[in-house]
ROKOLSE-455945 format. One record per residue (C-alpha): residue in three letters; y negated, z, x. Coordinates in steps of 0.5 Angstrom, whole numbers, padded with zeros to 4 digits, always signed. Example, Ala and Ser with C-alpha at 12.3 -4.5 7.8 and 13.67 -1.06 7.14 Angstrom:
! ROKOLSE-455945
ALA+0009+0016+0025/SER+0002+0014+0027/
//
This chain:
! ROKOLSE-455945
UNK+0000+0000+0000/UNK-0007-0003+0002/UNK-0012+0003-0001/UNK-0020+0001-0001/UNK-0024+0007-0004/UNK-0030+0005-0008/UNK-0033+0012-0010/UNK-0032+0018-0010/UNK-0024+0019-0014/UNK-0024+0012-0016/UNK-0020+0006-0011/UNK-0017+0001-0011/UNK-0010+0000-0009/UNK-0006-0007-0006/UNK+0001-0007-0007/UNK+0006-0011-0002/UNK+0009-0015-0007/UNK+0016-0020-0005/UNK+0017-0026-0007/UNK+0021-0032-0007/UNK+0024-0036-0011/UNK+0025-0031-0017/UNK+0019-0030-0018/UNK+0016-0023-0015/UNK+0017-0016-0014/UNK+0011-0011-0014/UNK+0012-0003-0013/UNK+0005-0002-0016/UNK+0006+0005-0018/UNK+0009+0010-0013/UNK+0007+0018-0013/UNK+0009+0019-0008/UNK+0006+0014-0003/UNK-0001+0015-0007/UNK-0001+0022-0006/UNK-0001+0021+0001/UNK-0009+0018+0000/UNK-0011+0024-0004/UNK-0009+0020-0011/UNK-0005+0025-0016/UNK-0006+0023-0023/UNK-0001+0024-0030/UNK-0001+0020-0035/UNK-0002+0023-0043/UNK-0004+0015-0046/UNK-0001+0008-0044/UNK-0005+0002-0047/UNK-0004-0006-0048/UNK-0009-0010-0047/UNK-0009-0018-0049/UNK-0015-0022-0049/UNK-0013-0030-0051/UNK-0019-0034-0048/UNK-0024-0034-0041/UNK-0031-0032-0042/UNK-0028-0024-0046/UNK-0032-0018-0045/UNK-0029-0011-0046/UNK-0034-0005-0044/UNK-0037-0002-0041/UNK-0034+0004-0044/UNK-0033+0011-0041/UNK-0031+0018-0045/UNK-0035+0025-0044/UNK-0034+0033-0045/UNK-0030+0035-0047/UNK-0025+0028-0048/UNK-0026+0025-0042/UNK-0021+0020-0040/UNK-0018+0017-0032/UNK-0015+0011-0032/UNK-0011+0007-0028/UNK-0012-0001-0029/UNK-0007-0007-0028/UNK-0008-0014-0029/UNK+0000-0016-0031/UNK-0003-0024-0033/UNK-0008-0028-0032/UNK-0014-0025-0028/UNK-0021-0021-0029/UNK-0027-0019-0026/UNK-0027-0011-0027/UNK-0033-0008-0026/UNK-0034+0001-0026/UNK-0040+0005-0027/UNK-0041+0012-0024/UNK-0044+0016-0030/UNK-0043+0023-0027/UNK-0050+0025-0027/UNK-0049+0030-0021/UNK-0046+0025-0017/UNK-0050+0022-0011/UNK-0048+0015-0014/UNK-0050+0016-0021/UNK-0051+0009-0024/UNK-0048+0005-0018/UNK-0043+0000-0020/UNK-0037-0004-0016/UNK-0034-0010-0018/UNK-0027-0013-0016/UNK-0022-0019-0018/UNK-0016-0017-0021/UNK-0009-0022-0022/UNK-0003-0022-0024/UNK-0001-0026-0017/UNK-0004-0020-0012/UNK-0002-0013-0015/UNK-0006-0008-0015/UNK-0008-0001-0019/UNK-0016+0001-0020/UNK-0016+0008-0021/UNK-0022+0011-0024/UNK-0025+0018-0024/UNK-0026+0021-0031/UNK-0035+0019-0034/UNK-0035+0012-0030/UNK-0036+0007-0035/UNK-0031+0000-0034/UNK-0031-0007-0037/UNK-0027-0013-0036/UNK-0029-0020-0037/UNK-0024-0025-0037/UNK-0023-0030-0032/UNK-0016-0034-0036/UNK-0014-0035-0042/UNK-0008-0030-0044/UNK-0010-0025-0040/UNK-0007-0018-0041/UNK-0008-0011-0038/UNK-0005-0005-0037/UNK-0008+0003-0038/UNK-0005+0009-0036/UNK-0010+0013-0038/UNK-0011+0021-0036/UNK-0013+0024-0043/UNK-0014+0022-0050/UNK-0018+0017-0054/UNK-0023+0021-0058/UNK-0028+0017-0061/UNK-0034+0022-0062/UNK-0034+0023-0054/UNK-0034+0015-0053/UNK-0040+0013-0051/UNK-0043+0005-0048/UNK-0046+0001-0044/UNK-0049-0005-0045/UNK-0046-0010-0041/UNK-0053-0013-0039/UNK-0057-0008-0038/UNK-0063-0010-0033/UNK-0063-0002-0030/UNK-0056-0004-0027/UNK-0056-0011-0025/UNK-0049-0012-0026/UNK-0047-0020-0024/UNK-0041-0023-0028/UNK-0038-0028-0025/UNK-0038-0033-0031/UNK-0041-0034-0038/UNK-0040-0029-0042/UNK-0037-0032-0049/UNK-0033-0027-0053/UNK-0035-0020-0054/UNK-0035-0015-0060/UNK-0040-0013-0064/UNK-0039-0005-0062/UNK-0040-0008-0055/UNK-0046-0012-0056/UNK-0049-0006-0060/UNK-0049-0001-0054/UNK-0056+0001-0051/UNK-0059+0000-0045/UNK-0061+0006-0041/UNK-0067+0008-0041/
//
């Protein structure tokens, strides 16, 4: 395993797939190995998500106190470009953002600290991603980010051409 450490508590982990002429094998999940970086997290909820065309954007969204979630993402087909946003106010890197490329053809995890906000936009058709989350989904602690808020500045990789009403509504920071 290749990790990259973004922020504090939040990483992104390149496994070392094998492939041949199967396919490939990927051990993208291994607590043992994760444990030896500082990365100690259980699962309390597992989501799916599919997304039928390029262009969609999920998020940015993130949970407060007392229902804040961690997440652990996988891109398991097509690609996207997922981006997080520290929102820990007491945090030295309070509203700073990282982006990154994830498909299905180079596994990786993101993990993500509790009170960062994430989203994706989708780069392919048919693009599925995979949480392990850490916590509950509590809808009276979920708040959001506009995706396009000028205080961030968050450069998408494409043109945005799906996106939810619940997401489009979110407010900018002030």
């Amino acid at each position: 395993m290749n990790v990259d450490k973004f922020f504090d508590g939040a990483f992104l982990v390149r496994s070392r797939g094998v492939f041949d002429n199967r396919g490939s094998f990927s051990n993208i999940w291994c607590k043992n190995e994760l444990k030896q970086f500082g990365i100690e997290i259980s699962v309390d909820q597992i989501n799916l998500s599919n997304s039928l065309n390029p262009g969609t954007l999920r998020g940015l969204h993130y949970q407060i106190n007392p229902s804040t979630q961690a997440k652990v993402i996988t891109c398991c087909q097509g690609s996207i470009y997922d981006v997080i946003v520290d929102m820990r106010e007491d945090s030295s890197t309070y509203l700073k953002w990282k982006g990154v490329y994830m498909e299905e053809h180079s596994p990786s995890i993101l993990i993500i600290p509790p009170v960062f906000a994430q989203g994706f936009l989708t780069l392919e058709k048919n693009t599925s991603i995979l949480y392990l989350n850490k916590g509950f989904y509590d809808p009276s602690c979920e708040r959001g980010i506009r995706y396009n808020d000028p205080k961030l500045g968050i450069t998408w990789p494409g043109a945005i051409t799906n996106i939810s009403d619940k997401d489009q509504k979110w407010s900018n920071l002030i």
